[in-house]
Structures are given as C-alpha cells and as structure tokens.
VEXMI-220380 format. One record per residue (C-alpha): x, y, z; residue number from 0; residue in one letter. Coordinates in steps of 0.2 Angstrom, whole numbers, always signed. Example, Ala and Ser with C-alpha at 12.3 -4.5 7.8 and 13.67 -1.06 7.14 Angstrom:
       x       y       z   resi   resn
     +62     -22     +39      0      a
     +68      -5     +36      1      s
This chain:
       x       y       z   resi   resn
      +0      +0      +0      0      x
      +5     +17      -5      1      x
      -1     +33      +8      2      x
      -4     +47      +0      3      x
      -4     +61     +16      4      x
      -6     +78     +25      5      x
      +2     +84     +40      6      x
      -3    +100     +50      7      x
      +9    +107     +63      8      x
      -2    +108     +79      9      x
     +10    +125     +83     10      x
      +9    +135     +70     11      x
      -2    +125     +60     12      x
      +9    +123     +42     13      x
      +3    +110     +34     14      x
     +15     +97     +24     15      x
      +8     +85     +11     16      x
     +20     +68      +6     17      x
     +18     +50      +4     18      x
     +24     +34     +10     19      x
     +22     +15     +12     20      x
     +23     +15     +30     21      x
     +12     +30     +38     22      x
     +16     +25     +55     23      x
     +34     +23     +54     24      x
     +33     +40     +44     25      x
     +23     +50     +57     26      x
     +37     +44     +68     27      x
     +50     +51     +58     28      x
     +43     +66     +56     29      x
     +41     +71     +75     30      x
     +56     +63     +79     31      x
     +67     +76     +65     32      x
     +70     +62     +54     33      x
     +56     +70     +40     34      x
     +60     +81     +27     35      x
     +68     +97     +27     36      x
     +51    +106     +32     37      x
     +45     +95     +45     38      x
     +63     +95     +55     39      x
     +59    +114     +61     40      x
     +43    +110     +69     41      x
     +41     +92     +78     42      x
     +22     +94     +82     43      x
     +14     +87     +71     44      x
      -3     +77     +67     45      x
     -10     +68     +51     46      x
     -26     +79     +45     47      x
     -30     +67     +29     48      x
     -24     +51     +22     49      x
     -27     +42      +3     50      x
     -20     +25      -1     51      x
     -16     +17     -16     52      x
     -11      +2     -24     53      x
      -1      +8     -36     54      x
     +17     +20     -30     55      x
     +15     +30     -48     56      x
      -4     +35     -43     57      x
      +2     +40     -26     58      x
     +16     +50     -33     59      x
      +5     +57     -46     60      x
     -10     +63     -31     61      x
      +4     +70     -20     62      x
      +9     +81     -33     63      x
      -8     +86     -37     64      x
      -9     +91     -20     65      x
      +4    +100     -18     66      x
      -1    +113     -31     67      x
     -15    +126     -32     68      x
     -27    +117     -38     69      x
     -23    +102     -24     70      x
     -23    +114     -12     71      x
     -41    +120     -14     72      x
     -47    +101     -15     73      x
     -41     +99      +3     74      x
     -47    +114     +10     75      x
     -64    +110      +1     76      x
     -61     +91     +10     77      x
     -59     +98     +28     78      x
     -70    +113     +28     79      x
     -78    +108     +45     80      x
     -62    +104     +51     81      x
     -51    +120     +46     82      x
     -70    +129     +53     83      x
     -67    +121     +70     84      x
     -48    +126     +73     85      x
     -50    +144     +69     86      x
C-alpha cells in the first residue's frame, strides 16, 4: 500500500503534504526530526488526511496534485468543518 498524506503542525499550524508506504513509521520520523527538510523545524505534528493506493506511480502522481493550487483548494474543500473548528 502506498499513503498518500497531509500533516498539520499543531504549533503553527503549516501543513505538509507527502507519501509513504509505511504512515506509522513515517509520522514517527517526522516528529522525531528524521522527516523532510520542512518538518525538521517544527516536531508537532498530526496527520489531518490520508489516501492509499495500490499503485506507488498513482500515489506519486496525487501527492503532486496536491501540492499545487489546484490540490490545495481540493483539501481545503475536503476539511472545511475541520479548518471551521480550529479557527
């Protein structure tokens, strides 16, 4: 299984978008300053939203979707009653 996932930093609430074939493992890493260069400099964080696939290329290809413009909005429109709750 391929996870397709997005991370919010319970300080300052950034949000980071990757994917992995291990999403325990890698929620570890990440709060443990062994994620990427963006999650090192704050280690709070939570897993907001997950996909999986079957396939690594469809995962790659959604994570990249997601981290533009057009992915962006789909997540907001996806959590809009949880972005209304933490305001």
């Amino acid at each position: 299984m391929h996870y397709v996932y997005l991370l919010e930093n319970i300080e300052n609430k950034n949000w980071y978008i990757g994917f992995t074939e291990n999403i325990k493992r890698r929620l570890f890493e990440h709060n443990n300053g062994r994620g990427g260069r963006t999650t090192r400099i704050g280690k709070s964080w939570k897993m907001i939203y997950c996909e999986v696939y079957l396939n690594k290329e469809d995962a790659v290809g959604r994570e990249k979707f997601l981290k533009g413009g057009s992915g962006r909005k789909y997540l907001k429109k996806q959590l809009t009653h949880y972005l209304k709750n933490i305001e």
